[in-house]
N, C-alpha and C positions, 0 to 999 in steps of 0.2 A: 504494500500500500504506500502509494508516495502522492505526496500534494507540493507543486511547484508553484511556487510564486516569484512571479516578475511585472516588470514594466516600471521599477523605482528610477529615479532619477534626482537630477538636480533641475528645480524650479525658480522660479522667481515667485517674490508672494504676488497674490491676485491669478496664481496661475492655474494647470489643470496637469492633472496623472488621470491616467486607466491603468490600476494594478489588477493583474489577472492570478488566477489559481488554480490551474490544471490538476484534476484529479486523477489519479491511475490505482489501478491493482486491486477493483472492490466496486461495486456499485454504491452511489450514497445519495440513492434517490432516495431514502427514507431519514438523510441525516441533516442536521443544518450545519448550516455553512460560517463560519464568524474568521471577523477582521481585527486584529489586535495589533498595538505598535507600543515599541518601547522607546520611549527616550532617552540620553544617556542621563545616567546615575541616578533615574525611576523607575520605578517598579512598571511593569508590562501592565494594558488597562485594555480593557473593552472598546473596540470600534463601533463597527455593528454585528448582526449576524442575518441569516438566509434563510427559510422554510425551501427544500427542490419541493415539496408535497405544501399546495397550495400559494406559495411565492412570498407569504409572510415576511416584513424586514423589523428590524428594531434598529435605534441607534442611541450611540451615544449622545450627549445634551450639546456637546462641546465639537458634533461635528453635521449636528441634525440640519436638514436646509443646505448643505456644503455638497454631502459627501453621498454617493448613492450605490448602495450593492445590489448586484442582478447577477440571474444565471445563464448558462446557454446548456438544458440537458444534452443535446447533441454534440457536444463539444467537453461535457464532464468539466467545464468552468465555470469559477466564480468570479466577477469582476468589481473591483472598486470602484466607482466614477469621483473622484477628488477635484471637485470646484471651487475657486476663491481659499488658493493655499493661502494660512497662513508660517510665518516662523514657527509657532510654536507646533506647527503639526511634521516638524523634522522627526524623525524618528525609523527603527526599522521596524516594517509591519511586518507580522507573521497572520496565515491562514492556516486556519484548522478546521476537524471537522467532527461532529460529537454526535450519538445515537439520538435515535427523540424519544427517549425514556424520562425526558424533564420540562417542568413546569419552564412556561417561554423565558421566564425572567432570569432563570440561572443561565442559561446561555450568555449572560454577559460575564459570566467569570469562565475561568480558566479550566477549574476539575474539572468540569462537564465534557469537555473536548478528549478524544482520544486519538486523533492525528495532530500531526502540526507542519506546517513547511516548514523552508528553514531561512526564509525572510527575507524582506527584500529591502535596502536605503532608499528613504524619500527624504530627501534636503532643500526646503525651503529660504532663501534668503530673502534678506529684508532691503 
């Protein structure tokens, strides 16, 4: 089972990323999908995350109206749509992907996930 993420870069703020997250090794039509990014010397936090079974999204507060995840099941990807970067959304993001044996809300933490990529740099400057 591997999930790949790319498409990070270097931005300018007011800019835009599409970060992708190709799934392999497993089907995870029945799994949601989530977006997580660490900054340096912060703890890793909640993006958003994906329903593949019925397209449900959540987001973080701090990125809600910006940032937009969607899937393509033909394609077994997830993709971030990142509008109006700002600095502070420098960070490397990791996707994961976790069973749906859980209430919507825990999907914003970490345990619930049992894949992860292995992340990708998005550098915002000001």
């Amino acid at each position: 089972v591997q999930l790949q993420a790319s498409g990070g870069g270097l931005v300018q703020a007011g800019g835009s990323l599409r970060l992708s997250c190709a799934a392999s090794g497993r089907t995870f039509s029945t799994y949601r999908m989530g977006w997580f990014r660490q900054a340096p010397g912060k703890e890793r936090e909640f993006v958003a995350h994906f329903s593949w079974s019925g397209g449900s999204t959540y987001y973080a507060d701090s990125v809600k109206g910006r940032f937009t995840i969607s899937g393509d099941n033909a394609k077994n990807t997830v993709y971030l749509q990142m509008n109006s970067l700002k600095p502070e959304d420098t960070a490397v993001y990791y996707c994961a992907a976790g069973g749906p044996r859980y209430s919507t809300i825990l999907y914003t933490t970490e345990r619930v996930y049992e894949y992860w990529g292995q992340g990708t740099q998005v550098t915002v400057s000001s």
